[in-house]
N, C-alpha and C positions, 0 to 999 in steps of 0.2 A: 538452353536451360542452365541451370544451376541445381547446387542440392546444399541442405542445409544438415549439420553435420551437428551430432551431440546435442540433438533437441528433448529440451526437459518433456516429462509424459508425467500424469497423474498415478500417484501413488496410493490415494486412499479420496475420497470423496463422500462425504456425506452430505443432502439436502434434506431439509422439512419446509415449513412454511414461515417460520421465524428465526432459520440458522441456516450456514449454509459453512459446512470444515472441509476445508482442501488440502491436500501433501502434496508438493511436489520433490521433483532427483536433480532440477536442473544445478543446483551445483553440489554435483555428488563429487565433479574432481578434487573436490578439497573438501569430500567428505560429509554434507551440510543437507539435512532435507530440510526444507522450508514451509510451515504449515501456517495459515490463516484461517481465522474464522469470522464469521460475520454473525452477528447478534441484532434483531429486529425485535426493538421494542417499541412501545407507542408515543415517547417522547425522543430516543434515540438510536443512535447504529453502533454499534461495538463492534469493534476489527481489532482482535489478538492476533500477533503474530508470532514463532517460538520457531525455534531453531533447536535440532537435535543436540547440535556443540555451540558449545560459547564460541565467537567469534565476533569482530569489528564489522559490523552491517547497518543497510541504511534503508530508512524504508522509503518512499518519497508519496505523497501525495499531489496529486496534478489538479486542479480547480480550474472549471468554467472563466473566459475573462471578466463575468458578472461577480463574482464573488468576490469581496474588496476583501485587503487584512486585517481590518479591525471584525469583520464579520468570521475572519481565521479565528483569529485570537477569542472572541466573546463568545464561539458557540465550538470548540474541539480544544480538548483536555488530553495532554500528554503526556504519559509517565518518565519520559527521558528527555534530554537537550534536544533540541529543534532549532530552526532555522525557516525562514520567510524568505526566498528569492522568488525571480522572476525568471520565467520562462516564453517560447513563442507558443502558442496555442495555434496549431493547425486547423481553419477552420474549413478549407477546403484546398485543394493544390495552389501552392504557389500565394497562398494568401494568410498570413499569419498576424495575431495581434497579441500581446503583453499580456498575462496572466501571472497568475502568481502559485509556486510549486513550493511544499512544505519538505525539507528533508530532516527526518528523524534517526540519532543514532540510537542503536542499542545492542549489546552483545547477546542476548539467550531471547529473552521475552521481551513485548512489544504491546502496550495496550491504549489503544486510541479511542477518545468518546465524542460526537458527534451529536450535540443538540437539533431537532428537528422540530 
């Protein structure tokens, strides 16, 4: 076996049926809690993210290999610099195909919109 050392655990949690606000500790060694929320509206999804202290953070979103970049670009709105790589999408062991993974900078707050 093995053990896994310095595992982030939830800080604060709140769900309803249109929100969903999570805090995590996982990087409390440099002092940083990290909260997200998710917003359900009936045309879109809203994910704030906000950091206790200012610092240099990334957030990354991961897409299905269906989801092409012009359909990145035409339906999610970023408040900060972003970037469009590729990534392998694990679709089961040993079998990976090309997708494409969003990395977003930002130092404090983080607000991403998501047309549905």
């Amino acid at each position: 076996g093995f053990r896994v050392a310095n595992r982030a655990s939830v800080a604060e949690l709140v769900e309803n049926i249109d929100h969903i606000k999570a805090t995590h500790n996982g990087y409390n060694k440099i002092g940083v809690l990290h909260t997200r929320e998710w917003t359900f509206e009936e045309d879109k999804i809203i994910i704030k993210d906000s950091l206790n202290n200012e610092c240099n953070a990334i957030a990354r979103l991961h897409f299905h290999p269906d989801v092409t970049e012009s359909e990145i670009k035409n339906k999610i709105i970023f408040n900060s610099p972003f970037s469009i790589l590729n990534y392998s999408y694990a679709e089961e062991f040993n079998k990976t195909q090309k997708a494409f993974v969003v990395e977003i900078e930002f130092n404090k707050e983080l607000k991403v919109e998501i047309s549905i």
